[in-house]
Each structure stands twice: as structure tokens, then as C-alpha cells.
C-alpha positions as CSV (number, residue, x, y, z in Angstrom):
1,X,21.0,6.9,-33.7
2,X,21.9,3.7,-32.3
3,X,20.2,1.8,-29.9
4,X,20.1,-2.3,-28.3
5,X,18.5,-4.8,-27.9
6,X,19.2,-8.2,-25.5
7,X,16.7,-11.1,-27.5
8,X,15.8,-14.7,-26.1
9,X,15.0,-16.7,-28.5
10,X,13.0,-20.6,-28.2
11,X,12.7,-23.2,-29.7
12,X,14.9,-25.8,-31.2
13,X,17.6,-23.3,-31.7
14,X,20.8,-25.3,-30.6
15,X,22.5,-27.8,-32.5
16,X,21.1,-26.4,-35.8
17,X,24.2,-23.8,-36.3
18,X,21.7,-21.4,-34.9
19,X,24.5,-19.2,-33.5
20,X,26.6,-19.1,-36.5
21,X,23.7,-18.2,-38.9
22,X,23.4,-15.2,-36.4
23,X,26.3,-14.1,-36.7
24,X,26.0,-14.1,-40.5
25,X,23.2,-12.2,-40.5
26,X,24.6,-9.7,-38.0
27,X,27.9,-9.2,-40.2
28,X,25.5,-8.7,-42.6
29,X,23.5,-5.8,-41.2
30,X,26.6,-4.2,-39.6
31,X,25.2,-4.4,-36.5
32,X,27.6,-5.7,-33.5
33,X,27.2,-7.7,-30.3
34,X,27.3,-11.4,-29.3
35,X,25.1,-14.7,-29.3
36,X,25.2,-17.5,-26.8
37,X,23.4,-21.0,-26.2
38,X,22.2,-20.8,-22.9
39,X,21.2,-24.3,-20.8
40,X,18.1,-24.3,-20.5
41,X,17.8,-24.5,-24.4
42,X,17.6,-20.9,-25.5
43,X,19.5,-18.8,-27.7
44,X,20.5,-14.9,-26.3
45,X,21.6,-12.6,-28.5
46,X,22.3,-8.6,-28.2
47,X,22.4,-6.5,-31.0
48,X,23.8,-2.8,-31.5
49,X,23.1,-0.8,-34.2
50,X,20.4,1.5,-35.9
51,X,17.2,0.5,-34.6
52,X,15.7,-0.5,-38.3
53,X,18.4,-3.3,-38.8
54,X,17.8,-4.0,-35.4
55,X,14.2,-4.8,-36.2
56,X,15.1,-6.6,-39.3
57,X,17.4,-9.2,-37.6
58,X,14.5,-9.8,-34.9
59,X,12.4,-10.5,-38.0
60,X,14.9,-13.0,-38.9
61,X,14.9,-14.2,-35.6
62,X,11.9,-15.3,-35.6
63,X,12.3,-17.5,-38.6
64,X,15.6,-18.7,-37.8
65,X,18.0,-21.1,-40.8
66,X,15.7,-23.7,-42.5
67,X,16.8,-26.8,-40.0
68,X,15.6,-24.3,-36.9
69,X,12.5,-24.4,-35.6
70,X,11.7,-21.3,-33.8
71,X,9.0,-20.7,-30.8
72,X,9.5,-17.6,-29.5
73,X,11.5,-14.7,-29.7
74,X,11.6,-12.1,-26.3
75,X,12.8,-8.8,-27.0
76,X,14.0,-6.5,-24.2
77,X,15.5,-3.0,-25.8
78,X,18.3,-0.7,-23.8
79,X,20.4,1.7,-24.9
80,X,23.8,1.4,-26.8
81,X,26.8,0.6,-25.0
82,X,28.9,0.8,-28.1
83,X,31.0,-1.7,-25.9
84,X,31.1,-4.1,-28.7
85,X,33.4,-3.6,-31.9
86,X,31.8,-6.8,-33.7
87,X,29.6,-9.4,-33.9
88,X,30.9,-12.8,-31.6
89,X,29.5,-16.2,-30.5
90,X,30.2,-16.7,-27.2
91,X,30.9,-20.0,-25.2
């Protein structure tokens, strides 16, 4: 069953290729959805997919790429839209 979950994540997250490493990770898991720099310096991010890979790209989250250096990650879960058919980085 598939579920989602909209993340905020803190730190120093931008400028780092942040996004992209998402996105990677996302492919990676199958799951689909969108990332996004916000301005005040955050990262948002939903995910769809099964709730375990779900959890396991939160946990990756929270680390973040090597040059990252995450704060804090938010996690607000909702259920699936299945409005997404991939995994984009949004402007």
C-alpha cells in the first residue's frame, strides 16, 4: 500500500547538490514525487511510494551527500495522490 509523505528538511542543504542527490536516491527506491529549494534555506521534498522505502529515504535525509550538513528533517505523512509519475526537481 502506498502512502506520502511532504519532508522539510534544514540545514545547509542548498548549494551542495542537495536536490539532485535526492532525486538519485528517489530513482533509486522507486518512489516518485518532487524536491524543491525553498527561500528561506530549506529543502521540501514529497515522496510516494510504499511506506518502508519511504522511511528509508527519510533516513537518508537526515544524513544528506557528504558536502551537506543536515539539521533537521520535519516529516508530515498524507495519503497517496499517485499524481506523480516520477521523481522531479522543481524550480
Amino acid at each position: 500500500m502506498n502512502t506520502s509523505a511532504h519532508v522539510f528538511i534544514k540545514g545547509e542543504v542548498q548549494g551542495v547538490f542537495y536536490r539532485v542527490w535526492v532525486r538519485t536516491q528517489a530513482e533509486r527506491l522507486g518512489l516518485t514525487g518532487w524536491v524543491k529549494n525553498l527561500t528561506d534555506g530549506r529543502v521540501e521534498a514529497v515522496f510516494e511510494g510504499p511506506k518502508d522505502k519511504i522511511e528509508e529515504i527519510i533516513n537518508k535525509c537526515k544524513i544528506g551527500p557528504s558536502v551537506a550538513g543536515v539539521k533537521y528533517v520535519e516529516v508530515k505523512w498524507k495519503k497517496a495522490t499517485k499524481e506523480h509519475t516520477g521523481f522531479e526537481i522543481e524550480r
